[in-house]
N, C-alpha and C positions, 0 to 999 in steps of 0.2 A: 599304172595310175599316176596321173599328177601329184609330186608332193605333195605341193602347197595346199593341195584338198586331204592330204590325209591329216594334215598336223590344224589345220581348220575344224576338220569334222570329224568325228569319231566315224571307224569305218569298218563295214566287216560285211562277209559277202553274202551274196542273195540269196544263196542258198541255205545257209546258215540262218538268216533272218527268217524265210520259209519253215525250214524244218524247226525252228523254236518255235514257229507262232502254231504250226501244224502241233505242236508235241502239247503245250498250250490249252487247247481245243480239245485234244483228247482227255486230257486231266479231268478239264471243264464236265464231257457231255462224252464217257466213254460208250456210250451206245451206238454213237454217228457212225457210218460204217468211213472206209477210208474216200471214196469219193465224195460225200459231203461234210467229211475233214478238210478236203482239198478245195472244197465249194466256197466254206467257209472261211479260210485261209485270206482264199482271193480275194472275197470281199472285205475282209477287216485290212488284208492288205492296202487295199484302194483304197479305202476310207480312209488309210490313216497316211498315206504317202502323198505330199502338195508337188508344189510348182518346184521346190525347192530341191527335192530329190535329184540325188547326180547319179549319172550310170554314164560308165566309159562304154561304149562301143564293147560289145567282148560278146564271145560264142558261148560261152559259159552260158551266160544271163539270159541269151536269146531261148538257149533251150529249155532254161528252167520256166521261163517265162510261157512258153510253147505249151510247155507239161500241165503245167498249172490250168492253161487255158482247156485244158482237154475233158 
């Protein structure tokens, strides 16, 4: 990752921001079964991520993102 974007922006990886916002969700509404835990994720994801959002290139993120979509 570029410095100059870590010392900018607070930063911490997708998966990590996933599996908090999944963990989240559950708290919320633990009846949701795990795939529309995962429904839900995605959308408050989207909703709350803009233009602004940086992702470096990485295989990591490609896959989680893949998952997600599943």
């Amino acid at each position: 990752m570029d410095e100059s974007i870590g010392k900018q922006y607070k930063t911490d990886t997708l998966s990590n921001i996933i599996t908090n916002l999944m963990h989240v969700i559950k708290e919320e509404s633990p009846e949701l079964s795990d795939k529309s835990i995962k429904r839900e994720a995605r959308r408050r994801f989207i909703n709350r991520v803009d233009s602004s959002f940086y992702c470096t290139k990485n295989k990591a993120v490609e896959i989680e993102l893949h998952h997600l979509a599943l």
